[in-house]
C-alpha positions as CSV (number, residue, x, y, z in Angstrom):
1,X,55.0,47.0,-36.6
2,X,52.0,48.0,-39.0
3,X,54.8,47.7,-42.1
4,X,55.9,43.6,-41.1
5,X,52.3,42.9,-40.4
6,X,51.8,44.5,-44.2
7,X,54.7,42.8,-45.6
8,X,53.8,39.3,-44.1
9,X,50.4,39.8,-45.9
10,X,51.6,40.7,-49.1
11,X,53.6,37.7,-49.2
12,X,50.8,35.4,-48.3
13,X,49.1,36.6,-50.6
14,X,51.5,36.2,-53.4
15,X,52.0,32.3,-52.4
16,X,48.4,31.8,-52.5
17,X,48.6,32.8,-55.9
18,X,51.1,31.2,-56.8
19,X,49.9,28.0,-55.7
20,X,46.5,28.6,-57.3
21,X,48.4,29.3,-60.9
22,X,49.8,25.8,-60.3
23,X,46.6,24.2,-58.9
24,X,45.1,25.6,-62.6
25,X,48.4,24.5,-64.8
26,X,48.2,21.2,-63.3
27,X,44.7,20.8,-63.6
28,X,44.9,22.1,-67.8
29,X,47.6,19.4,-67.9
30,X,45.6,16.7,-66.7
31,X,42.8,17.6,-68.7
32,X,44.9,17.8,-71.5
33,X,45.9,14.4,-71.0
34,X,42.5,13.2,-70.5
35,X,41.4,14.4,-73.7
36,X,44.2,12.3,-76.0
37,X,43.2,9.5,-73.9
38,X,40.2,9.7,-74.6
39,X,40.6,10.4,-78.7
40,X,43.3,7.5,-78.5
41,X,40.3,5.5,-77.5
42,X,38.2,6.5,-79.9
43,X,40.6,5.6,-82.8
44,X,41.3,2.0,-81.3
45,X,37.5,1.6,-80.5
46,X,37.3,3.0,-84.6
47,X,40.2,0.4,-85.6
48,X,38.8,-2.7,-83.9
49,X,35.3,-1.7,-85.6
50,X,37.0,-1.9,-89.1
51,X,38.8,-5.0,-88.1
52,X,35.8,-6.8,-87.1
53,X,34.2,-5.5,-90.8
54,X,37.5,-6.9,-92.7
55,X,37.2,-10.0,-90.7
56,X,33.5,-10.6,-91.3
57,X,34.4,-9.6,-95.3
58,X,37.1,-11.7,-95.5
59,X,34.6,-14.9,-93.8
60,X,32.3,-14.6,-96.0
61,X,34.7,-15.0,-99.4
62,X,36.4,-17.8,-97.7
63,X,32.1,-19.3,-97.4
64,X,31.9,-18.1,-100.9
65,X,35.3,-19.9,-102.6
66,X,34.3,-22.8,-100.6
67,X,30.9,-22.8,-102.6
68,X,32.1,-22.2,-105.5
69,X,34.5,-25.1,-105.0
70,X,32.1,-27.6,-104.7
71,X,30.4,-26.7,-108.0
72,X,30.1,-30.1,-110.2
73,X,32.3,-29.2,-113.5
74,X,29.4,-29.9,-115.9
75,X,28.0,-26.4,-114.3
76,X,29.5,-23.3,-114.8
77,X,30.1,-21.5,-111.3
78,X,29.0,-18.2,-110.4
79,X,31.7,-15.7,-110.6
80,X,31.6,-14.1,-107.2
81,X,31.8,-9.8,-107.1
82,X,35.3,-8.9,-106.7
83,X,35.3,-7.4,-103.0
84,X,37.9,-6.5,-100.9
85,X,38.2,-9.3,-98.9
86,X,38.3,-11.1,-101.8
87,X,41.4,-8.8,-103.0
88,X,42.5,-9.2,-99.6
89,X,42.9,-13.1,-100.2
90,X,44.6,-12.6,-103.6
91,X,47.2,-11.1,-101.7
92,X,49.7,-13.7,-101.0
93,X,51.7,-12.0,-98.0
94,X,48.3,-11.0,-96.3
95,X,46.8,-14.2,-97.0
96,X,49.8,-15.7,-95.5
97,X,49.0,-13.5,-92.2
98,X,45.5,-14.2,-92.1
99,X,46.3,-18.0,-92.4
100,X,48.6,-18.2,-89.6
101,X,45.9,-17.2,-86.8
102,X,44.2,-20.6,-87.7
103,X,44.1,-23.9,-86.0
104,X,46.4,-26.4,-88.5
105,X,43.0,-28.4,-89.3
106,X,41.6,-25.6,-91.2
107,X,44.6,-24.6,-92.8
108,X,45.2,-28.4,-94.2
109,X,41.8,-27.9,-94.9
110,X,42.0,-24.8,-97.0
111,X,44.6,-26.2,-98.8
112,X,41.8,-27.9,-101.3
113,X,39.7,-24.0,-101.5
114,X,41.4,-23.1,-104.2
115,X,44.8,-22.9,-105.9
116,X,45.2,-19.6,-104.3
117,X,45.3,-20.7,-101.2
118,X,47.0,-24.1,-102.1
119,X,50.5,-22.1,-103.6
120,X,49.9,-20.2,-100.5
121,X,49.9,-22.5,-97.4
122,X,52.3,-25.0,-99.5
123,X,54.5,-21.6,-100.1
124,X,55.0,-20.2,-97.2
125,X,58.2,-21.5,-94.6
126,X,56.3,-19.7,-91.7
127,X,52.9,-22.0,-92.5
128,X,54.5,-25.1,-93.0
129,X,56.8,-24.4,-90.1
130,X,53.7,-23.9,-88.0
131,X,52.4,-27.1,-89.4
132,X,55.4,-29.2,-88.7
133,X,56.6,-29.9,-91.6
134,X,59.4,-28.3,-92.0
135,X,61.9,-27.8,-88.6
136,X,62.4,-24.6,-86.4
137,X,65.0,-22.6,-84.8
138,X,68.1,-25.1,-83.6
139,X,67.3,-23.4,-80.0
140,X,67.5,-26.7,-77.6
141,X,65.6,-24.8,-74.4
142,X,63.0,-26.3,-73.2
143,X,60.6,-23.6,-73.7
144,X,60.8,-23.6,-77.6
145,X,60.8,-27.1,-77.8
146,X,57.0,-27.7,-79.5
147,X,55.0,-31.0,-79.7
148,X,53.4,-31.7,-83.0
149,X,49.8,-31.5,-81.6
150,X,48.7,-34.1,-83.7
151,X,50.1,-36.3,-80.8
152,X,47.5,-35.1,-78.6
153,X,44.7,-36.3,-80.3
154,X,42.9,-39.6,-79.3
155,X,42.0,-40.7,-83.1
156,X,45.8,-40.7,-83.7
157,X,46.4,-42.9,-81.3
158,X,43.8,-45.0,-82.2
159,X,45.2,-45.4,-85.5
160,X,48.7,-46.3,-85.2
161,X,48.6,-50.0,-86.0
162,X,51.5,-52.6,-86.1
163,X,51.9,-55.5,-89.2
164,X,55.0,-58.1,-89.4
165,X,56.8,-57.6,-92.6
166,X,58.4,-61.0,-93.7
167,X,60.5,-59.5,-96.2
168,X,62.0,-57.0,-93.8
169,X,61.4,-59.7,-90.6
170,X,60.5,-57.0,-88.6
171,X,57.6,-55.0,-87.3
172,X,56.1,-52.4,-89.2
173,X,53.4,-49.5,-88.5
174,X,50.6,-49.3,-90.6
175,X,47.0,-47.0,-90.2
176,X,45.0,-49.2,-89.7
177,X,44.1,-53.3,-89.0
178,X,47.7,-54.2,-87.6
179,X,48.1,-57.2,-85.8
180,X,49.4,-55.2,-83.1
181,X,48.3,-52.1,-81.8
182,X,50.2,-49.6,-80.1
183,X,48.1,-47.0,-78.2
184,X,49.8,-44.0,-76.7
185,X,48.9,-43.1,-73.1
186,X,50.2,-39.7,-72.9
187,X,53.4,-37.4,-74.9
188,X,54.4,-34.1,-72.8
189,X,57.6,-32.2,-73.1
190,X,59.4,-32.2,-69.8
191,X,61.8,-30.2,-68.0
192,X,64.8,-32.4,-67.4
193,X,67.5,-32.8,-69.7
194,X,68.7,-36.0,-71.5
195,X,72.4,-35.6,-73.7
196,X,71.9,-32.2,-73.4
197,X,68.1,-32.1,-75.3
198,X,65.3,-31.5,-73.9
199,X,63.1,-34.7,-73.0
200,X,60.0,-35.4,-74.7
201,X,58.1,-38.4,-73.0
202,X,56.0,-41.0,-74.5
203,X,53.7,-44.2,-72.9
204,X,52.6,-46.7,-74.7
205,X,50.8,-50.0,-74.3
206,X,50.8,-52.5,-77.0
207,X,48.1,-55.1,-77.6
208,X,48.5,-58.2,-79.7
209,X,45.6,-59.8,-82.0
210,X,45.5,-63.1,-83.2
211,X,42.8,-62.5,-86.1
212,X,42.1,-60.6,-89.1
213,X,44.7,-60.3,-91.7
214,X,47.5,-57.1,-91.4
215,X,46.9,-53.8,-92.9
216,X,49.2,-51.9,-95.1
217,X,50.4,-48.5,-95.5
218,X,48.1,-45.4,-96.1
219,X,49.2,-42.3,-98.0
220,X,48.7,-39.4,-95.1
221,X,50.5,-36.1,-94.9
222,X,50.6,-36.3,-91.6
223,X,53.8,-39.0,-91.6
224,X,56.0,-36.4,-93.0
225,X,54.9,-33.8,-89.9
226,X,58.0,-33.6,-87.4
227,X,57.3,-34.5,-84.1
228,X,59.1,-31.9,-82.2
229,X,60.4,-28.7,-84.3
230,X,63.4,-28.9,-82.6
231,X,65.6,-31.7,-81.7
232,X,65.0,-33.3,-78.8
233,X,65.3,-37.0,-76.4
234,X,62.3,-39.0,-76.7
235,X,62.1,-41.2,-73.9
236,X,59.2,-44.0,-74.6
237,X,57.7,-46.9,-72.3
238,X,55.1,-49.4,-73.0
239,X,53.8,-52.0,-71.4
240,X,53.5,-54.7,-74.0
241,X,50.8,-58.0,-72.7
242,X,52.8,-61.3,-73.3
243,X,49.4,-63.2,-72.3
244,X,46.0,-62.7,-70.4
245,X,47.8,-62.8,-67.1
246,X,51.1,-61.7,-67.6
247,X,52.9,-58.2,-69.4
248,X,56.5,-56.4,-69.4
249,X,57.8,-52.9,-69.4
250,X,59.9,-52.2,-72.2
251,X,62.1,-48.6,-72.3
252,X,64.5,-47.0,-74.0
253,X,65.6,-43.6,-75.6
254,X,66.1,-41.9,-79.0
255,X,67.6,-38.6,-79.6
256,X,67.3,-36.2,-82.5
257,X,64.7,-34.6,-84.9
258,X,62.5,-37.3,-86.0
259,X,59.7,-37.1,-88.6
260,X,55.9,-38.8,-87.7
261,X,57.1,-42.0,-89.5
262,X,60.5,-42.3,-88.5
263,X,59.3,-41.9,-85.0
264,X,56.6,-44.6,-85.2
265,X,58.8,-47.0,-87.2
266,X,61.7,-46.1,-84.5
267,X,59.6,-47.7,-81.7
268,X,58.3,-50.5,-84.0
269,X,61.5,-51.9,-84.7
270,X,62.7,-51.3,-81.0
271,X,59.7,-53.6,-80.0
272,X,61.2,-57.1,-78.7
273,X,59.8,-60.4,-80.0
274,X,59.6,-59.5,-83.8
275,X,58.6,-62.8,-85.6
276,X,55.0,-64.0,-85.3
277,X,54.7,-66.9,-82.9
């Protein structure tokens, strides 16, 4: 009897420490993880610090090129301190990258910095892709389907302006002091499905003047910006005002990959009523 009772000890005794060599190993492997987690952080925390120094760098030549920019030609310009964000910018492919992580404004603005930057932007597929003026992908779902966001702001559509061309005997768009004005409402891609493109719609209302004389065309790179980068069914309305009391709804549809002008001058010429009464 003594001999189980020894026997049944022993072997407690042997699971307890076994179990305690496991408690340790597992605790050493957790610690173990622990500590690369905490040296991963360290090098991230490390590599967003140096980022943040490159960024701030590379800010502070774009300040400095901008100045030097602006210097009349009769004076001769300081030659800024090669640094290296300033190497960094004479780097076309990392220029390129650094580019691309800014609104379009600035880039179209950067475009007059320098002629480093100028070749760059006016280089690059990916830039003037992002910048709409050259197309995407030929991917028709909905999802890549990207309005040009110039369409979204409200001093475009105050400056869309319609003229009557007697030569053409037709309407026309112009920038600015139309006859006519055509002021878009609202342009939003949508989910439905028109001749198997995606649908971008458009409102419009259309108000005629009967003074001033009719503007003209304006140079602007903005007309040969696509409107979508892919192809897609533009559906447009507007409500165009026959008189103080009365108005109609006009419709209709265009499908395919239109550039800023072709667009405009698509729903000019779609426009009922052409000649001046």
């Amino acid at each position: 009897m003594a001999e189980m009772e020894s026997s049944s000890t022993s072997a407690d005794t042997a699971s307890s420490v076994h179990s305690s060599l496991s408690t340790r190993r597992l605790d050493k492997d957790v610690l173990d993880v622990l500590e690369d987690l905490q040296l991963n952080q360290k090098e991230l925390i490390q590599q967003i610090s140096n980022l943040q120094e490159n960024q701030a760098s590379i800010l502070e030549e774009l300040k400095e090129l901008k100045r030097v920019s602006a210097v009349p030609k009769h004076r001769s310009p300081k030659v800024p301190k090669v640094s290296a964000g300033r190497q960094l910018t004479d780097t076309t492919e990392l220029l390129e990258m650094i580019l691309l992580q800014l609104p379009y404004k600035d880039i179209l603005r950067y475009i007059r910095v320098s002629k480093t930057f100028r070749l760059a932007i006016l280089g690059s597929i990916p830039i003037q892709s992002s910048l709409f003026f050259v197309p995407g992908t030929n991917a028709l779902a909905s999802s890549s389907v990207m309005l040009n966001p110039t369409m979204k702001h409200e001093q475009f559509y105050k400056c869309i302006r319609l003229w009557f061309d007697d030569a053409l005997d037709r309407l026309r768009y112009c920038d600015r002091g139309g006859r006519k004005v055509l002021q878009i409402k609202s342009a939003e891609i949508t989910n439905a499905k028109l001749q198997g493109l995606p649908v971008l719609s458009v409102k419009m209302e259309m108000i005629s003047r009967r003074w001033g004389s009719p503007g003209h065309f304006d140079a602007g790179s903005w007309k040969r910006m696509y409107l979508t980068r892919q192809p897609c069914t533009v559906q447009w309305e507007f409500t165009h005002c026959l008189n103080m009391y009365s108005h109609e709804t006009v419709s209709g549809s265009v499908a395919g990959l239109y550039k800023m002008d072709q667009f405009l001058d698509a729903l000019a010429d779609s426009i009922p009523q052409h000649r001046r009464r």
